[in-house]
C-alpha positions as CSV (number, residue, x, y, z in Angstrom):
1,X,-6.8,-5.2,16.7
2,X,-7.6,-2.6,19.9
3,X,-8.1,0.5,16.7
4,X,-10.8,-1.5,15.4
5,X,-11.9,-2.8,19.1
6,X,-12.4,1.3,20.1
7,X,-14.0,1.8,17.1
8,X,-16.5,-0.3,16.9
9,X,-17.5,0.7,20.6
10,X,-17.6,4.8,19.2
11,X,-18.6,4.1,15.6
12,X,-19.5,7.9,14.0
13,X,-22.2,9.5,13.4
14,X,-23.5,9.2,9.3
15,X,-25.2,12.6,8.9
16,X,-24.1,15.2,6.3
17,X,-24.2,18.6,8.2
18,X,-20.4,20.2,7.8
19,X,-19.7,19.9,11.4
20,X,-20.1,16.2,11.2
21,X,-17.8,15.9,7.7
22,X,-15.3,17.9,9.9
23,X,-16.0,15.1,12.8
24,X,-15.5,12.3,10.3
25,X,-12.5,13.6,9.4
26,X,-11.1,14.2,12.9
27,X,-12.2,10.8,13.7
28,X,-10.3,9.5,10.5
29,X,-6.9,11.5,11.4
30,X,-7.4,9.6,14.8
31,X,-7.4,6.2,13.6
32,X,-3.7,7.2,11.7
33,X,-2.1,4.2,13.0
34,X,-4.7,2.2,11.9
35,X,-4.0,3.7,8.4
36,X,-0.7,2.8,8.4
37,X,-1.4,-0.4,9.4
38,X,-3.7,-1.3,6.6
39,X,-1.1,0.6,4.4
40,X,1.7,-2.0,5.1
41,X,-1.0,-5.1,4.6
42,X,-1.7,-3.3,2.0
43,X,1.9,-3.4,0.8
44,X,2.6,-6.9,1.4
45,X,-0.2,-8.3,-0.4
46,X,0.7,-6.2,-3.8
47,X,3.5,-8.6,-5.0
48,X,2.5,-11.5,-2.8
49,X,3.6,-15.4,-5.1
50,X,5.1,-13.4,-7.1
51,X,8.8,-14.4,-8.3
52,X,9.9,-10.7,-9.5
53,X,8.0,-9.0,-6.2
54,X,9.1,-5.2,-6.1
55,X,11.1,-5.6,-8.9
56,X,7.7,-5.0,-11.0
57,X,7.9,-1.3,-9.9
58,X,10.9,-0.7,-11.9
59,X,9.8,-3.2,-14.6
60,X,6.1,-1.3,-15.4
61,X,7.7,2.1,-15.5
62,X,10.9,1.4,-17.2
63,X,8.9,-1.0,-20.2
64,X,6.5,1.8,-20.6
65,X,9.2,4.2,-21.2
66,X,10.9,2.3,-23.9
67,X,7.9,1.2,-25.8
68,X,6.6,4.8,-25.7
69,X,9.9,6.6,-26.5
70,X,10.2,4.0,-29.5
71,X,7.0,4.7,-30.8
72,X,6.4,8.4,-30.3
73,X,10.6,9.9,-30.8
74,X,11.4,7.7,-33.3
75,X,8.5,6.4,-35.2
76,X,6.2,9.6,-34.7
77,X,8.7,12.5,-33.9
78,X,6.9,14.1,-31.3
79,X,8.5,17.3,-30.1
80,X,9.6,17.6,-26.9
81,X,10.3,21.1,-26.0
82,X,14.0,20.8,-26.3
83,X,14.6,17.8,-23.5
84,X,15.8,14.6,-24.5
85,X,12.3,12.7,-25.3
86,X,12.9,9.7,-22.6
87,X,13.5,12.3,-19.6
88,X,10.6,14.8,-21.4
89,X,8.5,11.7,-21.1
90,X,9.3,10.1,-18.2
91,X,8.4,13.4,-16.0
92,X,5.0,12.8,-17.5
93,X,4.9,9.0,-17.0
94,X,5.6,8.8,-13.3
95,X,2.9,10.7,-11.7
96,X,0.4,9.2,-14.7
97,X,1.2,6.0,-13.3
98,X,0.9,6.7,-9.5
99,X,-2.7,8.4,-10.7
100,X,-4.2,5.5,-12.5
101,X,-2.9,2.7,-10.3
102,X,-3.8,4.9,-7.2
103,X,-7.4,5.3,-8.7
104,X,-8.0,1.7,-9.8
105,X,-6.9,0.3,-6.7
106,X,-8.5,2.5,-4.4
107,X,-12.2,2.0,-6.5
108,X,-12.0,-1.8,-6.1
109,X,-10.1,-1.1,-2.0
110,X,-13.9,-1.4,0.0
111,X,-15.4,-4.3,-2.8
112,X,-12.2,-6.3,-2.1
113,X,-12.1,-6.2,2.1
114,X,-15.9,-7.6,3.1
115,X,-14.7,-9.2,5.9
116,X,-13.6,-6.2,7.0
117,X,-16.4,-4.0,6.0
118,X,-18.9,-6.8,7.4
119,X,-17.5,-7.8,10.7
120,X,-16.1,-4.9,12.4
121,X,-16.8,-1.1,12.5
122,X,-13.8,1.9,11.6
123,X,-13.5,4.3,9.4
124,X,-13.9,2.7,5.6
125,X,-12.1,6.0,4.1
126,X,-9.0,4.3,5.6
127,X,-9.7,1.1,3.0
128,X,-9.1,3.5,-0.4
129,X,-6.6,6.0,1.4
130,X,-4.6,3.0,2.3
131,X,-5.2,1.4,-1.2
132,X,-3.5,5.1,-2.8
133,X,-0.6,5.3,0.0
134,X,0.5,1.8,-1.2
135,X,1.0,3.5,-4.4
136,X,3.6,6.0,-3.7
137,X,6.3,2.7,-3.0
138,X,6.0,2.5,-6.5
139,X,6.0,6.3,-7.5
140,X,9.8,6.1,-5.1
141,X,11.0,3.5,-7.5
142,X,9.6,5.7,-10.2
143,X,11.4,8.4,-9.0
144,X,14.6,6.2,-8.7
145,X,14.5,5.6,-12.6
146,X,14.0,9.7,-13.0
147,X,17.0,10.4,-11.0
148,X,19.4,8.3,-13.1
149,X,18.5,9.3,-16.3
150,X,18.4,13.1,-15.6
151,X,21.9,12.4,-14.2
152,X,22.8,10.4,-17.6
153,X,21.3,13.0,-20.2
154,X,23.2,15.6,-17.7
155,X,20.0,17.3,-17.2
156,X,20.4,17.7,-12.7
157,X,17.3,19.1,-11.1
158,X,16.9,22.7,-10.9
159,X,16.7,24.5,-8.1
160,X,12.7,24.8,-8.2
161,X,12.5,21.5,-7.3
162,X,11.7,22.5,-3.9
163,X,8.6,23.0,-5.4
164,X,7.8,19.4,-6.5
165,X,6.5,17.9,-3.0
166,X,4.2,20.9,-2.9
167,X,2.7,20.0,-5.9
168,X,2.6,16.0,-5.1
169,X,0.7,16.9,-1.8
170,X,-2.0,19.2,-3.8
171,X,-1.8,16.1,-6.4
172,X,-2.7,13.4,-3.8
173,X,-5.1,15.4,-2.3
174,X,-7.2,15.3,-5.7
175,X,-6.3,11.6,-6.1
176,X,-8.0,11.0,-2.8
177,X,-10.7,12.9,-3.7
178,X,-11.6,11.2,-7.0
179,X,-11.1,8.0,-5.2
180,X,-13.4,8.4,-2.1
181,X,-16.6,8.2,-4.4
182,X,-15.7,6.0,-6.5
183,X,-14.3,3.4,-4.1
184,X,-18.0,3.7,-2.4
185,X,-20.2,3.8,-6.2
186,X,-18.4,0.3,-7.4
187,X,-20.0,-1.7,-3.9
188,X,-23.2,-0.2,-5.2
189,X,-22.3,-0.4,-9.0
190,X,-20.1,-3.0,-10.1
191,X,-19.8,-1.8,-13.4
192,X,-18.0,1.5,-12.0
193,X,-14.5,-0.5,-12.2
194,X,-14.8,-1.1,-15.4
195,X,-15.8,2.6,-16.4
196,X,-13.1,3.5,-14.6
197,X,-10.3,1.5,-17.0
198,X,-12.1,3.1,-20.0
199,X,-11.9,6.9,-18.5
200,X,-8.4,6.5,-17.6
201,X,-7.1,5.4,-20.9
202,X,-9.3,8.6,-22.5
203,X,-7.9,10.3,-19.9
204,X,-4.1,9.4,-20.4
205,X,-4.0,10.6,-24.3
206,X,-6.4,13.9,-23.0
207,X,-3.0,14.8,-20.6
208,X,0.2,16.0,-22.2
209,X,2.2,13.1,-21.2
210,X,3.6,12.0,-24.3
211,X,3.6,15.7,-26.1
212,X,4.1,19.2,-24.7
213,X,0.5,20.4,-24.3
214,X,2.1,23.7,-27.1
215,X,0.9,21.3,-29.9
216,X,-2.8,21.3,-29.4
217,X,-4.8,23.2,-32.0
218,X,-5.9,26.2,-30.2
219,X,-9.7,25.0,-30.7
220,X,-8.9,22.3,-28.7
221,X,-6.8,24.1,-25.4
222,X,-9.9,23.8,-23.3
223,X,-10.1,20.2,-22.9
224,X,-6.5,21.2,-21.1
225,X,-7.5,24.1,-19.6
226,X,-10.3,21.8,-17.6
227,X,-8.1,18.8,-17.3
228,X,-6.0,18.7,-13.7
229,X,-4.0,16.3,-14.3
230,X,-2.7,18.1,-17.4
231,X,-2.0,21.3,-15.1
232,X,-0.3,18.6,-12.5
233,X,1.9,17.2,-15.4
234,X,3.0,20.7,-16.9
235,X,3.7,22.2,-13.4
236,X,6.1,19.3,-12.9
237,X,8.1,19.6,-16.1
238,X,8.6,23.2,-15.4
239,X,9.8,23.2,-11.8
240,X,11.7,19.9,-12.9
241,X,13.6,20.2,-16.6
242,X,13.0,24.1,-17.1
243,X,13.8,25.8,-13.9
244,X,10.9,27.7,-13.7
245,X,8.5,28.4,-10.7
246,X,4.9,26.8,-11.2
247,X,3.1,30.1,-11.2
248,X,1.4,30.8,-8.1
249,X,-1.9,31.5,-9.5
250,X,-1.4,27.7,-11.0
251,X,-0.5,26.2,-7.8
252,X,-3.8,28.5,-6.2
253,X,-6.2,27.0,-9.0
254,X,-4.4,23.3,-8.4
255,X,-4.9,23.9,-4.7
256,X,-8.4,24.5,-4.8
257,X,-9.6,22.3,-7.5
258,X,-7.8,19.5,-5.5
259,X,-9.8,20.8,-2.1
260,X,-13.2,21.1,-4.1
261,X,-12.8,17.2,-5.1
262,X,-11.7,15.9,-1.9
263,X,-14.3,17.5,0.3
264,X,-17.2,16.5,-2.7
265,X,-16.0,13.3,-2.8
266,X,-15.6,12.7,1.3
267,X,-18.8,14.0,1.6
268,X,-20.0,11.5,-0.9
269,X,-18.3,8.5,0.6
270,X,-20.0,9.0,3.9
271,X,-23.4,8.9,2.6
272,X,-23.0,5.8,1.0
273,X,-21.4,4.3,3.6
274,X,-23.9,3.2,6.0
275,X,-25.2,0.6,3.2
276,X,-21.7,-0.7,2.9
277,X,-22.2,-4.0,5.3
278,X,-25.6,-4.6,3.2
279,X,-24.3,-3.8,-0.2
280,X,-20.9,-5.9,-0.1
């Protein structure tokens, strides 16, 4: 592979200064192609032997939304501020499950490549940034499902979704940020993957995707106030089902919390990752 070849004749420099985490990352946005070649193996490997293949991206999202508007519309009566509960919770349930598949797969992306990681020098952020881009072939067929039932509960977008792939792009940015560290802590930590299962179910009933965040006790809004995701998950309902603009000061705060994580969590990734080849 010549990107690899050229790489592992330049490899970069592993020192922490922010002139060298701005070199990394110009040396990562020059290996692109690369990227979007370990993005397609990527791809082809997710539903490889199996008999349903991409099928299983509208199976996981569309069994979800069933069992959970079952349970919580019918059995627990959640509100659902007005909005038909399966579009109310499908809004919610499609960027969830981008965000938790993108953050498993990208912490166990560098563990599950050592040949790669062993045998050749490039980049290793492309390993969990390829791992999360896989992710959003499932988040289209996601979206698929949205469309048709918004068109079959007669609820069309508003015109403030123009604002929605502003928000995905501040969303993915945090994605990659969270995953960057993590993807580097389970080589060192094997136990991080694990953890990670066990924070994102925590995580999942701590975000207001199965209830509008207006029924928290007010002794209990902070846990919202510090959780992105939940800002993520409200913004989209609004621009979405209520035709209302995000807020700009919420897309400000989303923008730089989603900055702040990424450039931690880059910066982290490259310090571990000179004891990649002797850790995997």
């Amino acid at each position: 592979m010549p990107q690899l070849e050229i790489a592992q004749r330049h490899p970069l420099r592993h020192s922490s200064g922010v002139l060298d985490l701005a070199s990394h990352l110009l040396g990562f946005w020059r290996r692109r192609e690369l990227l979007g070649h370990m993005t397609v193996r990527h791809l082809r490997g997710q539903y490889k032997q199996s008999i349903l293949g991409y099928a299983w991206a509208f199976v996981n999202p569309l069994s979800q939304m069933v069992i959970m508007t079952f349970v919580f519309s019918t059995i627990l009566r959640f509100p659902s501020e007005g909005i038909p509960y399966p579009l109310f919770l499908f809004v919610g349930v499609v960027p969830w499950i981008f965000f938790s598949a993108a953050l498993a797969g990208g912490t166990d992306s560098v563990v599950g490549a050592p040949g790669l990681v062993t045998k050749v020098y490039f980049p290793r952020e492309v390993l969990p940034t390829a791992a999360v881009l896989t992710k959003l072939v499932d988040l289209f067929f996601g979206i698929v499902i949205l469309i048709g039932l918004m068109i079959y509960y007669g609820y069309p977008p508003e015109m403030t979704a123009w604002w929605l792939p502003v928000l995905f792009a501040i969303h993915l940015v945090f994605v990659l940020g969270l995953t960057f560290p993590l993807a580097a802590l389970n080589l060192y930590f094997h136990d991080v993957r694990f953890l990670v299962g066990v924070v994102l179910t925590l995580w999942f009933y701590l975000t207001p995707v199965l209830y509008p965040v207006d029924i928290v006790p007010p002794r209990y809004q902070f846990l919202y106030d510090f959780n992105p995701n939940s800002l993520f998950i409200n913004a989209y309902r609004r621009v979405l089902l209520h035709g209302d603009d995000p807020g700009l000061e919420k897309v400000l705060l989303g923008l730089v919390i989603a900055l702040v994580t990424f450039f931690i969590g880059y910066y982290l990734f490259k310090k571990m990752e000179p004891g990649f080849a002797d850790r995997i």
